[in-house]
C-alpha positions in Angstrom: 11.5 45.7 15.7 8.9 47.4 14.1 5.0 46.5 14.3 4.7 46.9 10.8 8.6 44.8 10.0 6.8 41.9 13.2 3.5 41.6 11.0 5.5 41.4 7.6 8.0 38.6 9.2 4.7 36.4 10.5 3.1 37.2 7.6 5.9 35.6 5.8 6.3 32.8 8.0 2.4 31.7 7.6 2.9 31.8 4.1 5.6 29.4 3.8 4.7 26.6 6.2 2.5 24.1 4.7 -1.1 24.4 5.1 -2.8 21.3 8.2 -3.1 18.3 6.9 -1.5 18.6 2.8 0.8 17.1 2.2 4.3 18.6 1.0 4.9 17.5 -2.5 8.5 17.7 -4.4 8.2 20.4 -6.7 12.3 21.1 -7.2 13.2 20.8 -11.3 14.4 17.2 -10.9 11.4 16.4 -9.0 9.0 17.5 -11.4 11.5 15.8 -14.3 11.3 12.2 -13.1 7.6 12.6 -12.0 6.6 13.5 -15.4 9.1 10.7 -16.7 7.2 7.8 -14.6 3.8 9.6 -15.5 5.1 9.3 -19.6 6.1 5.9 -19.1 3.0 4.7 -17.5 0.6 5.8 -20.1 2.9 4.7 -23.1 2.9 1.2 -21.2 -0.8 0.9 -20.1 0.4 0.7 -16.5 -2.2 3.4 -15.6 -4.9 2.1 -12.8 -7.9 4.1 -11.5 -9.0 3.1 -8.3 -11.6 4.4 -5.6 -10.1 7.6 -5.3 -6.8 7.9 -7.4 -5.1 7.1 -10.3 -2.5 4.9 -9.8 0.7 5.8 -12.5 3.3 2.8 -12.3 6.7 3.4 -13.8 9.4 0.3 -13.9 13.0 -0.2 -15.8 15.3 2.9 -16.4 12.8 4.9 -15.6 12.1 3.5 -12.1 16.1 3.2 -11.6 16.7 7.1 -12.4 13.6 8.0 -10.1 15.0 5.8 -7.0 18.6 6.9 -7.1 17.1 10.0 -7.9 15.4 9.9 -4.5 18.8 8.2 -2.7 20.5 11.5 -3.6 18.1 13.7 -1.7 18.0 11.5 1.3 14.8 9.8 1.4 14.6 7.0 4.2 14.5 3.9 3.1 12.4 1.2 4.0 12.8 -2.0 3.8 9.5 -4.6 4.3 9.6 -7.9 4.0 6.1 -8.4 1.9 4.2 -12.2 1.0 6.0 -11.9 -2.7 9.6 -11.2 -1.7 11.8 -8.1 0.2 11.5 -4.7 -0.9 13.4 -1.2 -0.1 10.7 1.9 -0.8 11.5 5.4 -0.7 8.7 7.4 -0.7 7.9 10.4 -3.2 7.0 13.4 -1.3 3.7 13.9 -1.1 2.2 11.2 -4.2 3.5 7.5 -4.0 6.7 5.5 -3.7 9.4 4.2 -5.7 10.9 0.5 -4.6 13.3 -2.1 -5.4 12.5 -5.7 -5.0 15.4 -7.0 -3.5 14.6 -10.8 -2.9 11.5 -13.1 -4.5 8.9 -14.9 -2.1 12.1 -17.7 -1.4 14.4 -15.5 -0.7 16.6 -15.2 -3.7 18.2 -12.1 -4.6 17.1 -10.1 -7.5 16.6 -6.7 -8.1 13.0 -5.0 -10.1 12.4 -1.7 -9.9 9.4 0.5 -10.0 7.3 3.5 -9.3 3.7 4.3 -8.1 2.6 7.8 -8.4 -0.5 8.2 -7.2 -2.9 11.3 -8.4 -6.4 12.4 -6.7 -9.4 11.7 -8.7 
């Protein structure tokens, strides 16, 4: 290979590796659709929070729903922690928050509430 075709090929690799210490964020289409969904719903709802350093966005309902399975179909881990006020399954959001599903109240009985937290930098 070529010293010129070598330097364009690392060049190229550098470029697309993420930089130390960012985080990768989803920026596909649908990504970017049910971010900005959860984002809508939060400040048409007044389920927007700022805290120390972020703004905390929380989406729940249809909303929440379309963002988890959304986040099923790409294959995000799930998580399942059992937490003082019941059982929940999170799937993170690349790079800004998580979605979850409460899947059992503080006694244990099933039910199912969904929501989103997206988190932005102040």
């Amino acid at each position: 290979m070529h010293k010129s075709a070598t330097l364009a090929l690392a060049i190229a690799l550098a470029l697309s590796m993420p930089a130390p210490g960012r985080a990768l964020i989803d920026v596909r289409p649908d990504g970017l659709k049910f971010y900005s969904w959860c984002v809508s719903q939060a400040k048409d709802k007044n389920s927007v929070y700022v805290l120390d350093r972020h703004v905390l966005y929380r989406c729940r309902e249809d909303v929440a729903i379309s963002y988890f399975n959304y986040l099923g179909v790409r294959h995000v881990h799930d998580e399942v922690a059992d937490e003082p006020d019941g059982t929940f399954v999170y799937r993170r959001i690349e790079g800004v928050g998580r979605c979850w599903n409460k899947i059992s109240d503080e006694l244990g009985n099933p039910v199912s509430y969904y929501g989103c937290d997206v988190y932005v930098a102040i």
